[in-house]
C-alpha positions as a Markdown table, in Angstrom:
| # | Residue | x | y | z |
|---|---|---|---|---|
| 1 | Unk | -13.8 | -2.3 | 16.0 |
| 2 | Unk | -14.9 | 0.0 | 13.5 |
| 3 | Unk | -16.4 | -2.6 | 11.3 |
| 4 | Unk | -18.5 | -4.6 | 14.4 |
| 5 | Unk | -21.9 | -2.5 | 13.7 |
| 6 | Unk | -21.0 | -4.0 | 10.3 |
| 7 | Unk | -20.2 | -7.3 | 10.4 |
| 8 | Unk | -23.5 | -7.4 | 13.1 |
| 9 | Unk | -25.8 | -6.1 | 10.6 |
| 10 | Unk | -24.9 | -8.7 | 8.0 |
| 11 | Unk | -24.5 | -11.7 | 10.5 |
| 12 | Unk | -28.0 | -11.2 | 11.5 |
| 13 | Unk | -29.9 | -11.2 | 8.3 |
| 14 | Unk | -31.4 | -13.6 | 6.1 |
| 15 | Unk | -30.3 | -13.4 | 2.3 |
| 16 | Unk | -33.3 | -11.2 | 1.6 |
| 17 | Unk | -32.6 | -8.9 | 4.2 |
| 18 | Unk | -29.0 | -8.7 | 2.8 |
| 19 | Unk | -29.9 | -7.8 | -0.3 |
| 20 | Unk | -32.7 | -4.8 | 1.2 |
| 21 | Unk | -29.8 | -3.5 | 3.5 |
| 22 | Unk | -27.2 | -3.3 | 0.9 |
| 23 | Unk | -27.7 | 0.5 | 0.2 |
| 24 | Unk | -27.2 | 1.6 | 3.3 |
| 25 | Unk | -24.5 | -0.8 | 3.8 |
| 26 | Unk | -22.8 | 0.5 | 0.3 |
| 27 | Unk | -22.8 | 3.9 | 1.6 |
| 28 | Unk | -21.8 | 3.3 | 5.1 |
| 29 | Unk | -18.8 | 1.8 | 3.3 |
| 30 | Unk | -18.2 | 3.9 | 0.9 |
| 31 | Unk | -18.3 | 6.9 | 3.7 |
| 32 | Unk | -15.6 | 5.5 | 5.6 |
| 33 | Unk | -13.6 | 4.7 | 2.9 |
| 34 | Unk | -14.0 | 8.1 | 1.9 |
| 35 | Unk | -13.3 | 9.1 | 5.5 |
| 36 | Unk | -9.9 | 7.1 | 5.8 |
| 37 | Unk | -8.7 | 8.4 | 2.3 |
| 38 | Unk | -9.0 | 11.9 | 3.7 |
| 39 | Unk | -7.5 | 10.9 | 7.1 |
| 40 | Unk | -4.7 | 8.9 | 5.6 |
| 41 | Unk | -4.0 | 11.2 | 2.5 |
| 42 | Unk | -4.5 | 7.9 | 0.1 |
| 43 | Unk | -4.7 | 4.6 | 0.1 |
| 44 | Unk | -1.4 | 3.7 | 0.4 |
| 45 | Unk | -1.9 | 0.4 | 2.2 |
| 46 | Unk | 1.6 | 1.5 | 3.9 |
| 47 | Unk | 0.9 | 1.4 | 7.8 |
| 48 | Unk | -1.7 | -1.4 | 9.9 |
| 49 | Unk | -4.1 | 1.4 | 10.9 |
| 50 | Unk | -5.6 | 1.7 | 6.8 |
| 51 | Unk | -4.8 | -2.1 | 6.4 |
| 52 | Unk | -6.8 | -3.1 | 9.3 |
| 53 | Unk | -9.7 | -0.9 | 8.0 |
| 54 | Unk | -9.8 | -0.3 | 4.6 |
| 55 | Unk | -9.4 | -4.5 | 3.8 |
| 56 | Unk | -12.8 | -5.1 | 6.0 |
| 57 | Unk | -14.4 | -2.2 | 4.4 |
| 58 | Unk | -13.5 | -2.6 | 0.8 |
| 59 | Unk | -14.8 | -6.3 | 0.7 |
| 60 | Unk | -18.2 | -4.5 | 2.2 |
| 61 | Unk | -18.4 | -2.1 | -0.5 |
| 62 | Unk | -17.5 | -4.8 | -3.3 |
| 63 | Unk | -20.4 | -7.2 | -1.8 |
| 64 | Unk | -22.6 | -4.3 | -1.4 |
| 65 | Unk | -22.5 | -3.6 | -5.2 |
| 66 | Unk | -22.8 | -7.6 | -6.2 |
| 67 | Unk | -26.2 | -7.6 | -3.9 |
| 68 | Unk | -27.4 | -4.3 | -5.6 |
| 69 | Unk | -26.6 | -6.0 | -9.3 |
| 70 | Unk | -28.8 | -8.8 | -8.2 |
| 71 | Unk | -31.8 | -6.7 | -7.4 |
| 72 | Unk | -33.4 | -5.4 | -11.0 |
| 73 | Unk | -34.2 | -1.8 | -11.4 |
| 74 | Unk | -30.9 | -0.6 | -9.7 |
| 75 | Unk | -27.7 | 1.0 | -11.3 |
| 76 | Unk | -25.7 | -1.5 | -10.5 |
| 77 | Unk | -28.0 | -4.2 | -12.2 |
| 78 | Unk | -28.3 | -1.8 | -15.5 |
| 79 | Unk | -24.4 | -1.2 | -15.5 |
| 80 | Unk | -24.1 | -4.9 | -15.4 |
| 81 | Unk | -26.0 | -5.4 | -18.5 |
| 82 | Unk | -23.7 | -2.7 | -20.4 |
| 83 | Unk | -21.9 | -4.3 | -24.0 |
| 84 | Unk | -18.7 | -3.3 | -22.2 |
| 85 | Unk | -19.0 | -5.4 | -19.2 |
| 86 | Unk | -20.7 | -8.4 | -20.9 |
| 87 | Unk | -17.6 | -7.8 | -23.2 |
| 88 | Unk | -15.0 | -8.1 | -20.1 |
| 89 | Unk | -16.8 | -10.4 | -18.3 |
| 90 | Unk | -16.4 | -12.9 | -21.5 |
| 91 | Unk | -13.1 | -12.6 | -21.6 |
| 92 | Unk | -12.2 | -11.3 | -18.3 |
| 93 | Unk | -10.7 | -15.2 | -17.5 |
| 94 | Unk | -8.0 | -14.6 | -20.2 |
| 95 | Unk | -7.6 | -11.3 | -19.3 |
| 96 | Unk | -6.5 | -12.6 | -15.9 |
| 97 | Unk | -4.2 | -15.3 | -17.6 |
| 98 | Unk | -2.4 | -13.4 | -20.1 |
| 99 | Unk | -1.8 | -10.0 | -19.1 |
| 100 | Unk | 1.2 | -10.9 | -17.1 |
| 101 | Unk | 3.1 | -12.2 | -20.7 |
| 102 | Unk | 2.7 | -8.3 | -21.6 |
| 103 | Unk | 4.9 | -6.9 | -18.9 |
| 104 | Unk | 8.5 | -7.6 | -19.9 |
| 105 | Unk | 8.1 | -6.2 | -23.2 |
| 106 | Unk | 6.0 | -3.3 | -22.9 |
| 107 | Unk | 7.4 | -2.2 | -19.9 |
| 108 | Unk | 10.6 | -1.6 | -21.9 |
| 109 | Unk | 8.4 | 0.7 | -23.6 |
| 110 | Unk | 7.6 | 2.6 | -20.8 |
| 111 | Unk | 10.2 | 4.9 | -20.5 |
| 112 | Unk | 10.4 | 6.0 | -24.3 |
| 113 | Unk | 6.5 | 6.8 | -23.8 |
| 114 | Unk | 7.0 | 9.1 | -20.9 |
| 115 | Unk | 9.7 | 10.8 | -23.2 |
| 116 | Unk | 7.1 | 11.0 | -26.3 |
| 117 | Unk | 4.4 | 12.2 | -24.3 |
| 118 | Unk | 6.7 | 14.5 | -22.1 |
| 119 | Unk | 4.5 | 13.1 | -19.1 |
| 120 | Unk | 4.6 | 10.3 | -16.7 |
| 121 | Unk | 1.1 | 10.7 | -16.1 |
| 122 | Unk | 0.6 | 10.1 | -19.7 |
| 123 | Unk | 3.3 | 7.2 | -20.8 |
| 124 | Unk | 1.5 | 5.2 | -17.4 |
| 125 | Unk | -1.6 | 5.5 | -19.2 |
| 126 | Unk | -0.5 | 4.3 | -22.4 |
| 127 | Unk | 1.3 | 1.3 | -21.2 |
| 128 | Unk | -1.7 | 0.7 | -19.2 |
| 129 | Unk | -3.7 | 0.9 | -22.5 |
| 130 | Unk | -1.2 | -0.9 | -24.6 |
| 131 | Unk | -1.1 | -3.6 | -22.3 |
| 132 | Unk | -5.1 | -3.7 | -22.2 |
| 133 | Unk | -5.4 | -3.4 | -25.4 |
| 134 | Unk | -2.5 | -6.6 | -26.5 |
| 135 | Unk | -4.3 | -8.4 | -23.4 |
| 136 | Unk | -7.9 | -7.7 | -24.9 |
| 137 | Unk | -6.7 | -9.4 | -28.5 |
| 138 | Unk | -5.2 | -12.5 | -27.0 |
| 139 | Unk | -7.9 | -13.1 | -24.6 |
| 140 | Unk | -10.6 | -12.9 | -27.2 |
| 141 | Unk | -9.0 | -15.5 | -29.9 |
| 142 | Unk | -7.7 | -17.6 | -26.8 |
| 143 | Unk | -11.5 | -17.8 | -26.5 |
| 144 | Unk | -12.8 | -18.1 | -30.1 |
| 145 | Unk | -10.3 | -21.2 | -30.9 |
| 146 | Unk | -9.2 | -22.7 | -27.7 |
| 147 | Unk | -12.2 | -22.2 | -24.9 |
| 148 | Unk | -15.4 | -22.4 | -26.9 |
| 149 | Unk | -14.3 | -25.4 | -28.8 |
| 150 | Unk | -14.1 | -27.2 | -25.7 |
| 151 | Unk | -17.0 | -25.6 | -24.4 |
| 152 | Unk | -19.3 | -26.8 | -27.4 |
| 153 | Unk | -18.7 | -30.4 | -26.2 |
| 154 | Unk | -19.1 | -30.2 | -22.5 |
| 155 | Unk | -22.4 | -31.1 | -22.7 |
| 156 | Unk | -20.9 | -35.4 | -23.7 |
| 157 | Unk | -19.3 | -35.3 | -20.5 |
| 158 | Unk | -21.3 | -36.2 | -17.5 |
| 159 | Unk | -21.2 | -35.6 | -13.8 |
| 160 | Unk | -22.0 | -37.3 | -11.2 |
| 161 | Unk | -21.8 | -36.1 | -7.6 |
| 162 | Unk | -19.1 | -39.1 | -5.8 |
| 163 | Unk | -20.9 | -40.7 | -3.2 |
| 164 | Unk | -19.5 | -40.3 | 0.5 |
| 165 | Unk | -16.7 | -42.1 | 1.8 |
| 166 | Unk | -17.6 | -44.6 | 5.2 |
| 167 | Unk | -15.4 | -45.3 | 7.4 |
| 168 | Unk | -15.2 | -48.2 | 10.2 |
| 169 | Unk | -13.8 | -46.9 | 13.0 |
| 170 | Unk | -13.8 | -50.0 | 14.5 |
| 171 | Unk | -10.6 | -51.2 | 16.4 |
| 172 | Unk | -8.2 | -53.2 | 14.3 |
| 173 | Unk | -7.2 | -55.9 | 16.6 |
């Protein structure tokens, strides 16, 4: 119920209304998230109350900042230009592919980290880093020798849009 003023405002509008509306739509979301992090100490996702809410509102608050990247002059569109991003958003496909081979190793590093660091806080943050930083290097020469080669030569393979099927629905007899 929370979200129907929502989900209203957005069913309503044309795409360049959308993308006008998006501020206030960011920080409505970003208010009751806020809200709901107080009232729920967290987000915990443990209980149907913040699962119920905070799914609805998060994927408001996520489109909200993709429409304010798509308008020039904003933050979102500068931040989007940042070498960092561009960086990730190159390689952020491998990152997504081979930062699950990095688990079962490093997370026998884990504990011998929190020891080193006399911190939990601190060993989670290097594993987090290691991991980032082994995923980073495999993602970027997965790229250099396996995607761009076959990227160069995308452009001798056409495509042509299949035509649609017709079907007789005439009885057989």
């Amino acid at each position: 119920m929370a979200n129907c003023p929502l989900i209203a405002m957005v069913s309503c509008a044309v795409p360049s209304q959308l993308v006008r509306r998006s501020r206030v739509l960011f920080f409505l979301s970003l208010l009751g998230l806020s809200w709901l992090a107080v009232h729920y100490g967290g987000f915990g996702y443990h209980n149907i109350g913040m699962t119920a809410f905070v799914y609805p509102l998060l994927a408001v608050f996520f489109t909200c900042i993709l429409l304010r990247t798509i308008q020039p002059g904003t933050f979102f569109s500068w931040l989007g230009r940042t070498p960092i991003l561009r960086f990730f958003g190159k390689y952020s496909y491998g990152m997504y592919i081979y930062h699950v081979l990095f688990f079962p190793v490093v997370c026998r590093l884990l504990p011998p980290m929190q020891r080193l660091l006399h911190s939990r806080t601190w060993g989670g943050v290097a594993y987090v880093l290691v991991i980032l930083g082994l995923t980073c290097i495999l993602s970027v020469l997965s790229y250099q020798f396996y995607e761009r080669p076959w990227l160069r030569i995308k452009s001798r393979f056409g495509y042509t849009k299949p035509k649609p099927a017709v079907y007789d629905m005439a009885p057989v007899s």
